[in-house]
C-alpha positions, 0 to 999 in steps of 0.5 A: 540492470546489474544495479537493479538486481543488487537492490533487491538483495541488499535492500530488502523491502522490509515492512513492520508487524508492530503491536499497539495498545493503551492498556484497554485495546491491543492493535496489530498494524501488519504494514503491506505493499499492494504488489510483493512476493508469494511467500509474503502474502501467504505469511500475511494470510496465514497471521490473519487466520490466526488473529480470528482464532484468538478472537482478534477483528481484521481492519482491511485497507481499502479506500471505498466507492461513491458512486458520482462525483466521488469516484469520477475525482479519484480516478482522476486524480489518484488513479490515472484515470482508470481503476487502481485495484487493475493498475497495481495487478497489471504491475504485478504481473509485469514484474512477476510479482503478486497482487495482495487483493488476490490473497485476501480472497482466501479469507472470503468464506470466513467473512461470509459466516462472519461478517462482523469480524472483517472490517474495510475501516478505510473512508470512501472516495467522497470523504477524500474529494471532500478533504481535497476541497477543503485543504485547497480553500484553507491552505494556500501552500497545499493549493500552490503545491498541488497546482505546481505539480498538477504543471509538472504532470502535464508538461511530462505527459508527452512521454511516458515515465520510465516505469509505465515505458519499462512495463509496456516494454515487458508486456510485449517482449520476448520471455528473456526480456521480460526476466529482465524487465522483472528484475528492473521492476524488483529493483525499482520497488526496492529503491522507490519504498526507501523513498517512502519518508519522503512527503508526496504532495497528496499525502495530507489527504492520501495519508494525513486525512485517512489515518485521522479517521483510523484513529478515531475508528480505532479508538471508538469502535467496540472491539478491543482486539485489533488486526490491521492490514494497511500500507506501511506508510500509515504507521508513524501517522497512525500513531501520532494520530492514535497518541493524539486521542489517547496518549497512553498508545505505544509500541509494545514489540515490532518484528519485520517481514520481507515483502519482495524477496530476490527470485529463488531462480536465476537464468542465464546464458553463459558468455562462452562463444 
């Protein structure tokens, strides 16, 4: 637990805001997490606000709804079987974190009176089945890949993972065992997004496929001024795929932001008896 606590000072979860352009379109990609702090959020809303008064259009990260079989394979086979929008807030709350799409509702009356200035620019769930089919019938490495895990997952099934047993065990503790849970859960995030360069074995659709079609929405689309919010995973895939069309795109400057900061408030009960 003390290990837990440490991470989450001493790695910090540092996510880039990185300015793009090739010279005719200039892209902001804010990297987001789908559960982080407070302060991070309403620094991302407060950038996003600004972007739309200097005229920029906002991208949203958001994979899209097929109603069929579409949405009966993500739920499936990305989701656990159930909706990812409720699992990644369940998670959030029981790690006394945020969920970002509860932020992203305060620019809700802009896009209302300006629906062409906010954009979901990801693929639906179809498209992503589609690319899943695809790359299981030409790549035999994919296919092995995904069966072996698919092997994995269920001989594993019979206990829960340690994450999913740490958020039942917060959910039904008492308050102090829940301020540990939370603390575990913090630590956890600090130390699995160090692990994000590692490839996944969905990632070619889950990563690859999406910003592939990023890309060419990007570099097709009419506007020129380009505010994008999307999972900090997607940038050095995002460019490949961006230099790919248009080799003049590059990195103008990049700042970073703490996306899951150490509670500002400790509790504890001094060892004096």
């Amino acid at each position: 637990m003390y290990y837990a606590a440490f991470l989450v000072g001493d790695r910090p979860n540092l996510l880039p805001q990185v300015v793009l352009t090739n010279g005719t379109k200039s892209v902001v990609f804010q990297g987001m997490v789908h559960v982080g702090s407070e302060p991070f959020y309403k620094s991302v809303v407060y950038d996003l606000e600004k972007a739309l008064a200097d005229g920029y259009t906002l991208y949203y990260e958001g994979v899209q709804p097929s109603p069929g079989e579409g949405d009966k394979w993500f739920s499936e086979t990305l989701a656990g079987g159930g909706d990812l929008s409720a699992n990644y807030k369940k998670l959030g709350e029981g790690c006394g974190l945020k969920f970002q799409l509860d932020y992203f509702n305060l620019l809700t009356a802009d896009a209302k009176v300006h629906p062409d200035r906010h954009i979901t620019a990801d693929v639906n769930t179809l498209q992503m089945k589609n690319e899943f089919d695809r790359l299981i019938a030409a790549d035999p490495a994919f296919a092995a890949a995904v069966a072996t895990d698919k092997a994995s997952t269920k001989t594993e099934s019979s206990g829960s993972d340690p994450l999913t047993a740490g958020l039942a065990y917060v959910a039904s503790g008492t308050e102090d065992q829940k301020k540990l849970g939370a603390v575990l859960c913090r630590g956890f995030f600090a130390w699995s997004l160090k692990l994000q360069g590692n490839k996944g074995v969905m990632d070619p659709v889950i990563l690859d496929f999406r910003n592939r079609e990023l890309a060419k929405r990007i570099q097709q689309d009419p506007p020129t001024k380009i505010y994008l919010t999307y999972g900090a995973a997607h940038l050095p895939g995002l460019l490949k795929e961006l230099q790919a069309l248009d080799p003049a795109w590059k990195v103008v400057s990049h700042k970073w932001i703490r996306g899951i900061a150490a509670p500002e408030e400790f509790t504890a009960t001094l060892p004096l008896n």
